[in-house]
N, C-alpha and C positions, 0 to 999 in steps of 0.2 A: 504494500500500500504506500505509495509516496503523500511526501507533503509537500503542499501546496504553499504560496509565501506571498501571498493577492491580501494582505490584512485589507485594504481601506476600501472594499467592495459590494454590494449590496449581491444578494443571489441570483442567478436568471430566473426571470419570470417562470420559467417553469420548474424551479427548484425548493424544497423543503430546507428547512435549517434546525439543527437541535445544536446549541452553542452552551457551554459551561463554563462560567466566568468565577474563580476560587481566587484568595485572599493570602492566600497563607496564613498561619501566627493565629488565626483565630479570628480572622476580621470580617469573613463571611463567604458567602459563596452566594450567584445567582445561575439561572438559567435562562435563555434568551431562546425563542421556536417560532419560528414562519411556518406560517402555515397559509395555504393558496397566498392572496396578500395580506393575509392579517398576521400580523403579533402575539406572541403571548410572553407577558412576563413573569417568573415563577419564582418567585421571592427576594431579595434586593442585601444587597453589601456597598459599603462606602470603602475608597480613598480615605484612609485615618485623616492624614495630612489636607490633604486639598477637600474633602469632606465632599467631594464629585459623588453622586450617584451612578456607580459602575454601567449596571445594565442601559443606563439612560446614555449613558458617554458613550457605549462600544453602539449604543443605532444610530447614534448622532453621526461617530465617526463614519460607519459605513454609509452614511446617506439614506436611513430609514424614516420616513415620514412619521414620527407618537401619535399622529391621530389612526395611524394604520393598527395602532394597540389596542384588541378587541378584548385581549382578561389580561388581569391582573390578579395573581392567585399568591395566598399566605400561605404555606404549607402546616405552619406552625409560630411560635411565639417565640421564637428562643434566637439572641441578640444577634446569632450569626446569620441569619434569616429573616432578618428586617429590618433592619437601618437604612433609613433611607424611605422606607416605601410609601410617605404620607405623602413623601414629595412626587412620587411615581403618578400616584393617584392625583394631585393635584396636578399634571403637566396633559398625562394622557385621558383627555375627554372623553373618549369616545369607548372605555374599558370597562366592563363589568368586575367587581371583585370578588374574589373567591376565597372564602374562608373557612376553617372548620367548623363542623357543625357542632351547634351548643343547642341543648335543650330549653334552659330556661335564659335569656336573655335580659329579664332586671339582675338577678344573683352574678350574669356575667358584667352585666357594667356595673354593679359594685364592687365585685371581684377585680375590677379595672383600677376605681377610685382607691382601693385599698395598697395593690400593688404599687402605687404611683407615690406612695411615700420614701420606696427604695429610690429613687432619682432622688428627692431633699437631701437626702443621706448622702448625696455625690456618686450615687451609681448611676448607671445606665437602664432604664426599666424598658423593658421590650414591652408590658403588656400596656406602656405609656404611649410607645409608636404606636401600638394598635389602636388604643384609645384615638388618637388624632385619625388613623383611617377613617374611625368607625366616625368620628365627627363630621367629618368629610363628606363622607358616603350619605350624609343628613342632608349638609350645606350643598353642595352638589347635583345632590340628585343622584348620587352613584347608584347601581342598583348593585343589590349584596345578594351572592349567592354564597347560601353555606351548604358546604362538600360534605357528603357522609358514601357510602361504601355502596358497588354499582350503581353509580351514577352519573348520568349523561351531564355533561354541564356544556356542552357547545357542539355544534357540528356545522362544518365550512364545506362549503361545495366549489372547487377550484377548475375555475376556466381560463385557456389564456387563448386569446385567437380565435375563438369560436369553438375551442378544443376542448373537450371535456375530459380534464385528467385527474376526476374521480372525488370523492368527500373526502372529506377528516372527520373525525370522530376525538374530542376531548371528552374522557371520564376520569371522575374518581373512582378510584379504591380503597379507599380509607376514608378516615375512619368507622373502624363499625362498630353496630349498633350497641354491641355490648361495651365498649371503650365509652361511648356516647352516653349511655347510660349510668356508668361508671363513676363519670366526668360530673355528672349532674349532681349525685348524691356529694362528691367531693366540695363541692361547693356549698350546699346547702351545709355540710358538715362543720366545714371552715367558716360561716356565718355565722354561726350559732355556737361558736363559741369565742366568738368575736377577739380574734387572735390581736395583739396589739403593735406586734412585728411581723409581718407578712412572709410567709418562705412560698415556694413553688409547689404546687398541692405535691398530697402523695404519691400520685402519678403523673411526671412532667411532662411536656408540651409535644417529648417525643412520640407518646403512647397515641397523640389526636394529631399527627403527620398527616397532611394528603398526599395520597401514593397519586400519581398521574398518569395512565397510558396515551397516547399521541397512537391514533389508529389511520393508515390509509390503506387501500389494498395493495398497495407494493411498498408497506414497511409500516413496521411498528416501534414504538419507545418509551420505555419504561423509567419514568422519573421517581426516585426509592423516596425521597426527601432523607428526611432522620430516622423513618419508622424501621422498630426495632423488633425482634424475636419474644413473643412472649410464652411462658408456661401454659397460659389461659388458651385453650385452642381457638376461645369464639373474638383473638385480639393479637393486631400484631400482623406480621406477616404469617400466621399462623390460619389467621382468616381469611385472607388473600388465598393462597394457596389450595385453603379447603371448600372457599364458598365464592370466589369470583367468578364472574359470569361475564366479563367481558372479554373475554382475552376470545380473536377469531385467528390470530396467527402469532409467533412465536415472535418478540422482541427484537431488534436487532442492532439495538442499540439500549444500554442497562445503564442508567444513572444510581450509583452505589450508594446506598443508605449510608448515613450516620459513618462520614468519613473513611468510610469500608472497615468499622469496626467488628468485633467479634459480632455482639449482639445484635448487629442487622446483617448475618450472616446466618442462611439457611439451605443445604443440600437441596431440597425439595424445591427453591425456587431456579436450579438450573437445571435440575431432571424435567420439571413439568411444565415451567413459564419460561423462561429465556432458550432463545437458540444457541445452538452450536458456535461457537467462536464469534460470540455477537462484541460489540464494541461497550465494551467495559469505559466509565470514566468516574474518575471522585475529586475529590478535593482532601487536604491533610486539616490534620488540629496540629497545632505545633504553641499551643499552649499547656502546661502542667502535664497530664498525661499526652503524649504524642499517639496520632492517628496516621494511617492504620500503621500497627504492628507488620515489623518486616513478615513475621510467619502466614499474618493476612494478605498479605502482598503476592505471598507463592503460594496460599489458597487459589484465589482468586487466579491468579495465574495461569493455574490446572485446567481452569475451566478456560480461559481464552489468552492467546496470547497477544490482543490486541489489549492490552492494558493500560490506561492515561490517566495521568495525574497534574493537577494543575501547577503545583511546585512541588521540592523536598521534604521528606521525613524527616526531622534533622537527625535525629537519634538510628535513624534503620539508615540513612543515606541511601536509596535505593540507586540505581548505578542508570544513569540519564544512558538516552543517545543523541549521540553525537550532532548537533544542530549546526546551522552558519550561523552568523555575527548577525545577518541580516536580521532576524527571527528577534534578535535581541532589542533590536534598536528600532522594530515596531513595538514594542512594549514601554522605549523609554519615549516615544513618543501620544504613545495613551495616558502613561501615565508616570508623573517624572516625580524625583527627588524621594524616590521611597527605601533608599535604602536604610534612614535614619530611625524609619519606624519596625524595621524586621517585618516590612510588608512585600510578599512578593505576586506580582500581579502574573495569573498564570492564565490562557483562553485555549479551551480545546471545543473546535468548531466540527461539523459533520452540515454535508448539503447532499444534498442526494436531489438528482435531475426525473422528475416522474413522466418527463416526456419518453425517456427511455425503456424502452421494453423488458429488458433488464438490468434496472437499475443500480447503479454500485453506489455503498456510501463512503464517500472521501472524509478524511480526516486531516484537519491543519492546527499546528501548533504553535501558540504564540505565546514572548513573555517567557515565565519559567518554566511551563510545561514541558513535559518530553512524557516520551511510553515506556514501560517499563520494562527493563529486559531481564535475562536470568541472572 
């Protein structure tokens, strides 16, 4: 598979895009997907430094129109996952947003207002960025869909030319119903006993992930979020595998849960949902505990060797290939003066042309990206 080295380019009209934009150090990750000419953007990471909103900067730089931005989806709550995305919503008009499903919605906006004391304190409250979406999506007009497990949340019918080169299908898979349910007594729980320092309920924001498939009939893609493996069969990838109903062809392109860490790691999800040698991508934590684990790396590995990661493990140093200078110096031009942060901006891109009969998908690496070898 070669790579390609066209950074400043928008896709041809008749091409797909599933793009992974990773942070390093813990500063976030997003995902960027055309689909016919619509957009979708799939959770949001900032520039520490320049405080740029990534996903917004890499469609800007390619020459993508925001108003061509049809959803905006939260996967989750959790800080690597949404900085930045009040401003997403405020730029792109024309996007519906997509959030997890909550049952009782007063208990979740006070569950909002309680959490928002962590930021007085001098942190960072993620459930505080939601907060402003959710204001937004008021002020606005946005309209809010929340994601719960099979379920349709969009379908595009892509023509270019008079030519009809077939729907898309956006669903979720997550979370389900028992996680949902779950999530709701947590709250009512944490209410009622009117906690005075707020911590992250007993089950984090991982456990209410939107899994996303990308469905066309000449390719499919699988976006994991953070959801992770649970003991509970009816929760987790656990429910996926035993009860999803959407899958009509085999993945071919796998967005790796939760850093590719152990616990969003399941055998059963590349016997029965992922294809053969499909194109693996993730992103690292290179905060406190480091993600993935070298030994996850040569899991994962067993099953494809198209393997990408947005930058380094530092602790596993996985062993890059070999790139030109070129590849570098589109990166310092997306996004400059980051070495002072331990911030490494890494893009691994896939376009796939569905005019073609049979379609191959390309992979380009920019920034600190590379695949990973043995």
């Amino acid at each position: 598979m070669g790579l390609k080295r066209n950074f400043f380019t928008l896709p041809k009209e008749t091409e797909a895009e599933i793009t992974l934009i990773g942070t390093g150090g813990g500063y976030g990750e997003s995902m960027v997907v055309r689909v016919g000419r619509n957009w979708i953007i799939v959770d949001s990471c900032i520039n520490p430094k320049t405080k740029d909103v990534l996903p917004l900067q890499y469609l800007e730089e390619i020459g993508a129109n925001l108003n061509d931005v049809s959803l905006v989806i939260c996967t989750h709550w959790h800080n690597d996952h949404i900085r930045g995305l009040s401003h997403i919503l405020e730029v792109c008009e024309n996007a519906k947003f997509i959030v997890p499903r909550v049952n009782d919605k007063d208990k979740f906006v006070r569950f909002i207002t309680l959490d928002s004391e962590k930021e007085a304190k001098g942190g960072f409250s993620s459930i505080d960025e939601f907060g402003k979406c959710l204001e937004l999506s008021v002020s606005k007009k946005i309209k809010v869909v929340r994601a719960s497990s099979n379920q349709v949340l969009g379908k595009i019918q892509f023509n270019v030319g008079g030519n009809d080169l077939g729907e898309f299908e956006i669903d979720s898979l997550s979370p389900s119903e028992s996680v949902v349910a779950h999530f709701d007594r947590e709250l009512g729980a944490l209410l009622d006993k009117r906690f005075s320092v707020v911590s992250v309920p007993e089950k984090g924001p991982n456990d209410k992930s939107v899994v996303i498939l990308i469905k066309h009939k000449k390719f499919s893609a699988l976006l994991g979020a953070d959801l992770e493996v649970k003991e509970n069969q009816d929760q987790g990838w656990h429910d996926i595998i035993n009860n999803c109903l959407m899958f009509n062809t085999k993945p071919v392109i796998y967005k790796l849960p939760h850093h590719g860490s152990q616990n969003g790691y399941h055998e059963d999800i590349f016997k029965n949902i992922i294809g053969d040698n499909a194109i693996l991508k993730l992103t690292p934590w290179n905060r406190g505990s480091k993600l993935p684990e070298l030994e996850m790396l040569k899991k994962y590995r067993e099953h494809s060797t198209d393997l990408f990661i947005t930058s380094p493990v530092h602790n596993n140093q996985p062993r890059p290939k070999a790139r030109s200078k070129s590849l570098h110096k589109m990166a310092e031009l997306f996004s400059k003066n980051l070495s002072e942060m331990k911030f490494e901006l890494g893009i691994v891109r896939s376009r796939i042309d569905l005019s073609d009969s049979h379609p191959m998908v390309s992979v380009e690496l920019f920034g600190s990206a590379f695949k990973v070898a043995d």
